[in-house]
KOLLO-30966 format. One record per residue (C-alpha): residue number from 1; residue in three letters; x, y, z. Coordinates in steps of 0.001 Angstrom, whole numbers, plus 500000, padded with zeros to 6 digits. Each point is the difference from the previous one (the first is absolute). Last residue first. Example, Ala and Ser with C-alpha at 12.3 -4.5 7.8 and 13.67 -1.06 7.14 Angstrom:
2
<node><pos>2</pos><code>SER</code><u>513670</u><v>498940</v><w>507140</w></node>
<node><pos>1</pos><code>ALA</code><u>498630</u><v>496560</v><w>500660</w></node>
END
This chain:
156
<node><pos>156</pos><code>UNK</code><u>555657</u><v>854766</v><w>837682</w></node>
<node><pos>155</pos><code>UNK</code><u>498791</u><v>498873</v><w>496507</w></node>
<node><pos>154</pos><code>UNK</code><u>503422</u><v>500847</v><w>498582</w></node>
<node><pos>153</pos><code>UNK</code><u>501836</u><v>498395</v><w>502275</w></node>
<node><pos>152</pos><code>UNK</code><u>498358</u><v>496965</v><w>499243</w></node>
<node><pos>151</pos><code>UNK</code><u>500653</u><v>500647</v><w>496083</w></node>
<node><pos>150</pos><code>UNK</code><u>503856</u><v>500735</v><w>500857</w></node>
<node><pos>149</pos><code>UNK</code><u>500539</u><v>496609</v><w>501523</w></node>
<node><pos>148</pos><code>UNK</code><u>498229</u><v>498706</v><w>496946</w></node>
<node><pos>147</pos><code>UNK</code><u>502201</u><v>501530</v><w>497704</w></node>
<node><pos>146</pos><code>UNK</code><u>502710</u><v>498739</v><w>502048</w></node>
<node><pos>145</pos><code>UNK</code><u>498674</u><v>496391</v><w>500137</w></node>
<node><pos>144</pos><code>UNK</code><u>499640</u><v>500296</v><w>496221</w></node>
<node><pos>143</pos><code>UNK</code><u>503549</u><v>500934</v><w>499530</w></node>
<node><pos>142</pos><code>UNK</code><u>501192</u><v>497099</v><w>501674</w></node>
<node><pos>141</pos><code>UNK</code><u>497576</u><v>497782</v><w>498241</w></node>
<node><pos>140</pos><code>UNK</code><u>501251</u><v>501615</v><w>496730</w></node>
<node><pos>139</pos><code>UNK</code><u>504019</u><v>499630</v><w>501561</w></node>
<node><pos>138</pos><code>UNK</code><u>499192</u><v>496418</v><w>500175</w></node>
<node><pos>137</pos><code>UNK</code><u>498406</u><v>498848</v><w>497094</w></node>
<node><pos>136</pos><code>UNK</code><u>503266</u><v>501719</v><w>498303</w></node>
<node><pos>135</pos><code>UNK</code><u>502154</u><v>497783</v><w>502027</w></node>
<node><pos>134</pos><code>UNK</code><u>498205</u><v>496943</v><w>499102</w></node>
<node><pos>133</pos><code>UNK</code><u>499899</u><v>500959</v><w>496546</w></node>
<node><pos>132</pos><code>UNK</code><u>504062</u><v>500295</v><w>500116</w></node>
<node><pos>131</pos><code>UNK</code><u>500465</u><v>496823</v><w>501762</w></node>
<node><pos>130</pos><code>UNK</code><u>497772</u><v>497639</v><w>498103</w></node>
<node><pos>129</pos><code>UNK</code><u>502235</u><v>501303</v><w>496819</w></node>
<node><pos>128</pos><code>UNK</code><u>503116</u><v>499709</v><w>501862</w></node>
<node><pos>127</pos><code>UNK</code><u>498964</u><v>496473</v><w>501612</w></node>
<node><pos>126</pos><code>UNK</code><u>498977</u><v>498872</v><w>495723</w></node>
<node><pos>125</pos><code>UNK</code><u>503034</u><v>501878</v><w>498721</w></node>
<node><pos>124</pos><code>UNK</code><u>501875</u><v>497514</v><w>502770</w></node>
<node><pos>123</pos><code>UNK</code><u>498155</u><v>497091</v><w>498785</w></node>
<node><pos>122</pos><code>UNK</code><u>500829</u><v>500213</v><w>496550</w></node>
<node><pos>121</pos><code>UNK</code><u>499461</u><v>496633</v><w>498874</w></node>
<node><pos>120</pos><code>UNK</code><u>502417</u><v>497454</v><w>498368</w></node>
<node><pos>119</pos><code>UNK</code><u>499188</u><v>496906</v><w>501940</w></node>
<node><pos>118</pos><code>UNK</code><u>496652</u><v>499171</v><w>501639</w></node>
<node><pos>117</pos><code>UNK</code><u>500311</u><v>499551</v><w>503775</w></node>
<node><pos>116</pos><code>UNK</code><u>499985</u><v>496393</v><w>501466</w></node>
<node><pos>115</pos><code>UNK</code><u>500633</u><v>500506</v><w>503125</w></node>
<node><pos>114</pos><code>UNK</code><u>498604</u><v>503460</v><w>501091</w></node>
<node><pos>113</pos><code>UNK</code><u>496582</u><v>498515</v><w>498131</w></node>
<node><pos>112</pos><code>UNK</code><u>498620</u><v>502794</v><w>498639</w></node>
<node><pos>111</pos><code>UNK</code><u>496187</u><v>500345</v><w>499780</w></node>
<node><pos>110</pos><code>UNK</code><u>499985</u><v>502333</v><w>503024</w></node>
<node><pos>109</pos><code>UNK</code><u>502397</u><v>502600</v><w>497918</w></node>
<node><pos>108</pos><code>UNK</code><u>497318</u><v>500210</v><w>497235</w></node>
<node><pos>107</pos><code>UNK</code><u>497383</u><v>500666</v><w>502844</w></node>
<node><pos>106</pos><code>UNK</code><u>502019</u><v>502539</v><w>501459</w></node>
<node><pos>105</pos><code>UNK</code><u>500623</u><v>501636</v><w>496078</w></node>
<node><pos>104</pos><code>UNK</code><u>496512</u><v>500568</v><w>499409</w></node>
<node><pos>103</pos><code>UNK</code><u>499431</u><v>501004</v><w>502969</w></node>
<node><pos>102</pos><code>UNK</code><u>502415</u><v>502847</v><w>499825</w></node>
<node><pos>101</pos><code>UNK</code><u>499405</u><v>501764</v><w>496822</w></node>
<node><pos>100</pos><code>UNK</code><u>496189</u><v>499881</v><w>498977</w></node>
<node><pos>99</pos><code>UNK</code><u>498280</u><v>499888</v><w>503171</w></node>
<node><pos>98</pos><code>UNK</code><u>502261</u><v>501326</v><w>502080</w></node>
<node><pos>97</pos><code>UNK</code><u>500986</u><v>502987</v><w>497706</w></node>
<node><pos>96</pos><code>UNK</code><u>496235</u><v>500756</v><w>499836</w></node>
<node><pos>95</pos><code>UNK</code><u>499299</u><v>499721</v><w>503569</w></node>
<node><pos>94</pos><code>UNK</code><u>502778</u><v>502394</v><w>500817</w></node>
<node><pos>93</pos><code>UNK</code><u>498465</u><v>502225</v><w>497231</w></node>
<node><pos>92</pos><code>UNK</code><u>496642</u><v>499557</v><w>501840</w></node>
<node><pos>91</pos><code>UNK</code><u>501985</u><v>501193</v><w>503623</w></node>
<node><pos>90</pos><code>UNK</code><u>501222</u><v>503055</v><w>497949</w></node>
<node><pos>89</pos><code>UNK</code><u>496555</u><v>500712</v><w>498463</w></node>
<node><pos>88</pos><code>UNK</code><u>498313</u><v>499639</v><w>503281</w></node>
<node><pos>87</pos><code>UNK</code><u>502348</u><v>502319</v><w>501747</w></node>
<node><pos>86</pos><code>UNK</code><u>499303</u><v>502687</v><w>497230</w></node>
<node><pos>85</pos><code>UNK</code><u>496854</u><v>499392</v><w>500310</w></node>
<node><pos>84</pos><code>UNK</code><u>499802</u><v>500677</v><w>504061</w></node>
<node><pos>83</pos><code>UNK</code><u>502225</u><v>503204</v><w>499189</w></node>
<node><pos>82</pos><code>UNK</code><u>497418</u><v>501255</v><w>497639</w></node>
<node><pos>81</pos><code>UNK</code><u>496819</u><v>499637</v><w>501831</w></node>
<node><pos>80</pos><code>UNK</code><u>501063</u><v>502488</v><w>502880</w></node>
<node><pos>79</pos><code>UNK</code><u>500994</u><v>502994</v><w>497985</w></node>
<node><pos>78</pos><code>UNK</code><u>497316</u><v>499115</v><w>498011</w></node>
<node><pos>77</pos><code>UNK</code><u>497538</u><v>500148</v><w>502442</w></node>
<node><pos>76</pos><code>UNK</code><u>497318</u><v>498477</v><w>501841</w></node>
<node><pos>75</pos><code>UNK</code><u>501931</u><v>496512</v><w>499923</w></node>
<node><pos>74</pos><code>UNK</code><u>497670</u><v>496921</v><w>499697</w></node>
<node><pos>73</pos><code>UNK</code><u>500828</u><v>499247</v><w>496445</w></node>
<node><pos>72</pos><code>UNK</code><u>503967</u><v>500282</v><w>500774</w></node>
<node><pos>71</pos><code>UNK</code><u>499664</u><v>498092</v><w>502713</w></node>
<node><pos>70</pos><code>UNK</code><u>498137</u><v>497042</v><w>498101</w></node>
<node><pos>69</pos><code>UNK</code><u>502929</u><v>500376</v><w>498031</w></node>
<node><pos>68</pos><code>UNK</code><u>502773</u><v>499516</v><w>502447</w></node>
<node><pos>67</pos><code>UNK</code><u>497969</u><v>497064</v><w>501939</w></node>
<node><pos>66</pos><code>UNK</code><u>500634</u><v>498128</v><w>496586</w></node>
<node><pos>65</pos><code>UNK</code><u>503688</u><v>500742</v><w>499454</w></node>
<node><pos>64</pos><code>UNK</code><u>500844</u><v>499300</v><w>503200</w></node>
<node><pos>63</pos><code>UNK</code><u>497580</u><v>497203</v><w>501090</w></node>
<node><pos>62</pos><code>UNK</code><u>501488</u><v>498606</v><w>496511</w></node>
<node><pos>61</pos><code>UNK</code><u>503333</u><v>500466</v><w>501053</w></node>
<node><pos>60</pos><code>UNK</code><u>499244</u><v>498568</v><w>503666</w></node>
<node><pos>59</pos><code>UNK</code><u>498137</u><v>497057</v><w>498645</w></node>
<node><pos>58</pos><code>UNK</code><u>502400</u><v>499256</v><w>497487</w></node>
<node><pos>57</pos><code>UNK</code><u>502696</u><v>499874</v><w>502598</w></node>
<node><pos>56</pos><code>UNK</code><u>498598</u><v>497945</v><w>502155</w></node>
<node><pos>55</pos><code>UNK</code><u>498723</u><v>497042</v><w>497628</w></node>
<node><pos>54</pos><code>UNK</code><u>502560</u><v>499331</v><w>499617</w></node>
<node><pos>53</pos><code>UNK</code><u>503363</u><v>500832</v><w>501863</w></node>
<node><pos>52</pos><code>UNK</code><u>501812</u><v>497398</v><w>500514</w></node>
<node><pos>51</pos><code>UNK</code><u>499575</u><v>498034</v><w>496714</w></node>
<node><pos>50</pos><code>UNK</code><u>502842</u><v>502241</v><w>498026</w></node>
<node><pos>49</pos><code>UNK</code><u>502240</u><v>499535</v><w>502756</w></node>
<node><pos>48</pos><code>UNK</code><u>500439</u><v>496111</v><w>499862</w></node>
<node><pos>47</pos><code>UNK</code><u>500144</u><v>499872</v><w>496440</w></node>
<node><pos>46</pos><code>UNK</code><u>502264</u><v>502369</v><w>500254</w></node>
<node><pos>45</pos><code>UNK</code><u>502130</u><v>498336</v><w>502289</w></node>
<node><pos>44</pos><code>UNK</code><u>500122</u><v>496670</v><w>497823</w></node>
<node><pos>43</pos><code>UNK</code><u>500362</u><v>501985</v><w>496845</w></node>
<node><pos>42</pos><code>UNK</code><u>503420</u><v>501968</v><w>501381</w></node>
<node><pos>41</pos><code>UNK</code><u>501135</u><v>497085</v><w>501582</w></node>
<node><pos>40</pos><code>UNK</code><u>500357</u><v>498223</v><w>496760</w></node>
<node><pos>39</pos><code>UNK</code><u>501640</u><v>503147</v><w>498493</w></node>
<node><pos>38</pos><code>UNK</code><u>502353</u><v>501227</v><w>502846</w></node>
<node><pos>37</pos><code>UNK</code><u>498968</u><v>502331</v><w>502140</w></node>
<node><pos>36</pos><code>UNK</code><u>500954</u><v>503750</v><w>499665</w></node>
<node><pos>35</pos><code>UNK</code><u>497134</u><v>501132</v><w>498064</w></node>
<node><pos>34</pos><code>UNK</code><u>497552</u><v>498209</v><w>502983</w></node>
<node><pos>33</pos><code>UNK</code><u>501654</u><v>502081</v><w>502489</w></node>
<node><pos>32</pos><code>UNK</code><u>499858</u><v>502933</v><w>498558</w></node>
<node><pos>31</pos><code>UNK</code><u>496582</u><v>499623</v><w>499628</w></node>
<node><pos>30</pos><code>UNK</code><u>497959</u><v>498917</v><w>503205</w></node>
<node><pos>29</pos><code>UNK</code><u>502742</u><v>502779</v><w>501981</w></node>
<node><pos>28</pos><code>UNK</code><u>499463</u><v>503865</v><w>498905</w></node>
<node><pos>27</pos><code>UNK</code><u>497850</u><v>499557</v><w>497280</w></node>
<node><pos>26</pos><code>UNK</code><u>497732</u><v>496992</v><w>501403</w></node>
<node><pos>25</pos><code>UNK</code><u>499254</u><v>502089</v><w>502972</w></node>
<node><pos>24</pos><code>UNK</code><u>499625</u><v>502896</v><w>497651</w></node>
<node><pos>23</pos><code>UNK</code><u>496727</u><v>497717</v><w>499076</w></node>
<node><pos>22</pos><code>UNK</code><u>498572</u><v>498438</v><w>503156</w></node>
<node><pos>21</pos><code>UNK</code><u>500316</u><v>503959</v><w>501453</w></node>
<node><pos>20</pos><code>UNK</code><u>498209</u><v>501676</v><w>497346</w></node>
<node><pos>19</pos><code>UNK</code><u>497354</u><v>497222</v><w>499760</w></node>
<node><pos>18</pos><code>UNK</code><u>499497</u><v>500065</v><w>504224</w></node>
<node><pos>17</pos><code>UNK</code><u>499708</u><v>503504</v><w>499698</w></node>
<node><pos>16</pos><code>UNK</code><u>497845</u><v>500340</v><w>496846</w></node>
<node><pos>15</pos><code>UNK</code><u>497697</u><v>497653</v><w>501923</w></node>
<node><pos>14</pos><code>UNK</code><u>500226</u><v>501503</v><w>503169</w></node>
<node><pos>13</pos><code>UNK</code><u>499545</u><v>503693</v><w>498087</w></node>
<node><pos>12</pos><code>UNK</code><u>496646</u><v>498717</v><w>498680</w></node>
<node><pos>11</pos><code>UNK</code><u>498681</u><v>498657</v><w>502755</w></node>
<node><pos>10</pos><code>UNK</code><u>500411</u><v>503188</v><w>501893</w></node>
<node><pos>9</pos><code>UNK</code><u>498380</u><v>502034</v><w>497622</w></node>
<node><pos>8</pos><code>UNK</code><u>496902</u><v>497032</v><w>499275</w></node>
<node><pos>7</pos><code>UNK</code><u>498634</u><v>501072</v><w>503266</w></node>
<node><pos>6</pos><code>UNK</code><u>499690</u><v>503269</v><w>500432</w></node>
<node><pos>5</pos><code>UNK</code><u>499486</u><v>500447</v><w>496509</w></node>
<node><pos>4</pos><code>UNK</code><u>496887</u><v>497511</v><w>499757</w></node>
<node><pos>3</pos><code>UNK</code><u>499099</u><v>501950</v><w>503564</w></node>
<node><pos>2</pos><code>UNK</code><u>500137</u><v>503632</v><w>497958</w></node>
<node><pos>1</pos><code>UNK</code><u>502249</u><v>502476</v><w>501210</w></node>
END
């Protein structure tokens, strides 16, 4: 095993660690419990939540994704390369929906002002619709930290 690999293995399943767990964190509790609020304190929590975890999060998903690839390039075989791109593609898709779904919509929400909210919105398809691409980020940096599992074993 090379010392880039040596090194950039374990830093890669931290990241996709601490991602994966941040994330189904805010599946099984972060979530729920902002869908049950009511509306005003629905925008004041997630305004609150949504500037937690920056710039954490993006670093681990992009250490993810990125350490993933230059994995896959330093792999001697395909049967090690592939698992490491796999992971990288799963983490990037997490990126993606982050980019273009989420953060889009936490810095919407941060606008609001809980009292003085505009009338004749649909907030609650807006919290499903945050909801449902959170979720899916989730599972993909789930799955990547599986794939990844399975890459270091792999190498062994």
């Amino acid at each position: 095993m090379s010392a880039l690999v040596a090194v950039l293995l374990p830093l890669v399943l931290l990241a996709n660690g601490l991602a994966a767990g941040v994330l189904l964190g805010t599946q099984l509790g972060g979530f729920p419990l902002m869908a049950a609020l009511p509306l005003d304190r629905y925008v004041h929590a997630h305004a609150f939540f949504s500037t937690r975890y920056d710039p954490f999060m993006p670093i681990c998903l992009m250490t993810t994704a990125l350490g993933g690839v230059v994995l896959a390039v330093a792999a001697p075989t395909p049967g090690a390369w592939a698992p490491h791109l796999v992971g990288a593609a799963l983490a990037g898709g997490t990126v993606y929906i982050s980019l273009t779904k989420n953060v889009p919509i936490n810095r919407w929400v941060r606008e609001l002002d809980p009292d003085h909210l505009p009338s004749g919105f649909d907030y609650a398809g807006r919290r499903r619709v945050w909801g449902r691409w959170n979720s899916l980020r989730s599972w993909l940096t789930v799955a990547a930290l599986v794939v990844n599992c399975a890459a270091v074993a792999l190498a062994l």
